[in-house]
N, C-alpha and C positions, 0 to 999 in steps of 0.2 A: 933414534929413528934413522934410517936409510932413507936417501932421498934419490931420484935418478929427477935432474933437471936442464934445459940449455939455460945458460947465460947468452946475452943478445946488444946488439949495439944500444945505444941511444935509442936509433931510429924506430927500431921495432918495438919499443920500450909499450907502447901505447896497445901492443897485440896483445893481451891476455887471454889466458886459455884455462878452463878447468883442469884443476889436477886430479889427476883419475886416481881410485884403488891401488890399479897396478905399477904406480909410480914412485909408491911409499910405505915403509915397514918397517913396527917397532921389532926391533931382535932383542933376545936376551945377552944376558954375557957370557962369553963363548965363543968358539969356532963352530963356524957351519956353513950351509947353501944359503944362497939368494936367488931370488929372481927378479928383476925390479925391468917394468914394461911403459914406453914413453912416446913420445911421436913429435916428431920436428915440425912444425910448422910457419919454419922462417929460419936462415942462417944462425948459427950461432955458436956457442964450446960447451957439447952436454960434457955433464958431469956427473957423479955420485957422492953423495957429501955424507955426512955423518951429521947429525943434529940433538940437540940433547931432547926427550921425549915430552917433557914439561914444556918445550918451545922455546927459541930465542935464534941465536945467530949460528949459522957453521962451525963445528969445529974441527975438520977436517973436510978432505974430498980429494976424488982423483980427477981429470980431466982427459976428455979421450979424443 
């Protein structure tokens, strides 16, 4: 699963936001297009991460 997310200090910690549709997407394996769509709502370091599809922790990501 592709994820587009921000990470946030502490303080914002308590702001949770639904995560949309456009945020998140299983891909196959392979090369190809994405488009992964998010919205800031408080300072922070988005990112795109890779996630295993069954759930659990990051196993990669870029930060931008």
């Amino acid at each position: 699963m592709l994820a587009a997310f921000v990470t946030s200090s502490a303080a914002d910690a308590e702001m949770h936001h639904e995560i949309s549709a456009e945020q998140t997407m299983i891909v196959s394996k392979g090369e190809g297009k994405f488009t992964l769509r998010f919205h800031m709502f408080h300072k922070g370091d988005p990112h795109v991460s890779l996630y295993p599809a069954e759930g659990g922790n990051s196993i990669g990501g870029v930060y931008f």
